[in-house]
C-alpha positions in Angstrom: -7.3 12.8 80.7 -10.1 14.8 79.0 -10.9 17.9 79.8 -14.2 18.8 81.5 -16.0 22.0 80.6 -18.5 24.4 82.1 -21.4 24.8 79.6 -22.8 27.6 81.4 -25.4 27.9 79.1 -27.4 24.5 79.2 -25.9 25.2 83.3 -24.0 21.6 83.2 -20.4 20.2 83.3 -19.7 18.3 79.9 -17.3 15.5 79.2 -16.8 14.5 75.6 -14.8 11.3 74.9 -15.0 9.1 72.2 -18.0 11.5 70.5 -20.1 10.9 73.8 -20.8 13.2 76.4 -20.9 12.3 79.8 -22.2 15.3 81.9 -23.3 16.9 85.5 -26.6 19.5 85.6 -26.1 21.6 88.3 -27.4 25.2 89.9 -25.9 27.8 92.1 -27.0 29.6 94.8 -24.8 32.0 96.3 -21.1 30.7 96.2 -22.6 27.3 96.5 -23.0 24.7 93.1 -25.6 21.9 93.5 -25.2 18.9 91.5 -28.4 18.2 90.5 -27.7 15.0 88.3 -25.3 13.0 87.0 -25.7 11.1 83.8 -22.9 9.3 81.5 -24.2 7.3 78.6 -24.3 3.8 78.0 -21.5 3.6 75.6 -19.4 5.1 78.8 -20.4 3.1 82.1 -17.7 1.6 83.3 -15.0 3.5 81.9 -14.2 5.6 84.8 -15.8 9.0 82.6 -18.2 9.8 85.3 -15.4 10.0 87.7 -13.6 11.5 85.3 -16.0 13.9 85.4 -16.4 14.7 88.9 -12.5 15.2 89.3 -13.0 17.8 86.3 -16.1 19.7 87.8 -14.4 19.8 91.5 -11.1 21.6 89.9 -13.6 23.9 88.2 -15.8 25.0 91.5 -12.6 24.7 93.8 -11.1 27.3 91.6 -13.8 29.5 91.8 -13.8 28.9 95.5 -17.5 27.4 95.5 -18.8 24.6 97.6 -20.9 21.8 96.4 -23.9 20.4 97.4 -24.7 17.3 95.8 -27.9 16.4 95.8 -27.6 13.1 92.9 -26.6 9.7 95.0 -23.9 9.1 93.0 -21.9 12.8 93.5 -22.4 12.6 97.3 -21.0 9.0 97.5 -17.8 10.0 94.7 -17.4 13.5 96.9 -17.3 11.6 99.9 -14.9 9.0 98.6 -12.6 12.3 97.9 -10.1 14.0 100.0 -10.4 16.8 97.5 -14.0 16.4 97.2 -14.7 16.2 101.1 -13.1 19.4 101.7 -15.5 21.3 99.2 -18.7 19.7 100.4 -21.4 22.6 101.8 
């Protein structure tokens, strides 16, 4: 598995494999992370990276003891296809 980063500073969760980036933009308010959008490139759809990437980002938040709110179609259906995810939703 690769590992999924927080770069704070473009405020987006990053997955690099295979020298493409796959990645979530988010936003907080309060203790809560929105997932704006979630984007993997062409080169990666259909290689399981963006739900690579959504396992990554919920370890991340969860451990900071956030909640998500997502607000791209694609998070909400992944976060309510997970146990994990589920329990975080706001």
């Amino acid at each position: 598995m690769t590992e999924v980063t927080d770069n704070k500073e473009n405020d987006r969760f990053e997955l690099n494999r295979e020298g493409f980036v796959a990645y979530a933009d988010y936003h907080v308010q309060g203790e809560v992370v929105f997932i704006d959008y979630v984007y993997a490139p062409p080169e990666l759809r259909g290689s399981g990276a963006a739900g690579e990437l959504m396992r990554g980002l919920v370890e991340i938040i969860k451990a900071h003891g956030q909640k998500i709110r997502p607000i791209c179609g694609y998070a909400a259906a992944w976060l309510q296809r997970s146990p994990v995810g589920r329990e975080l939703l706001a």
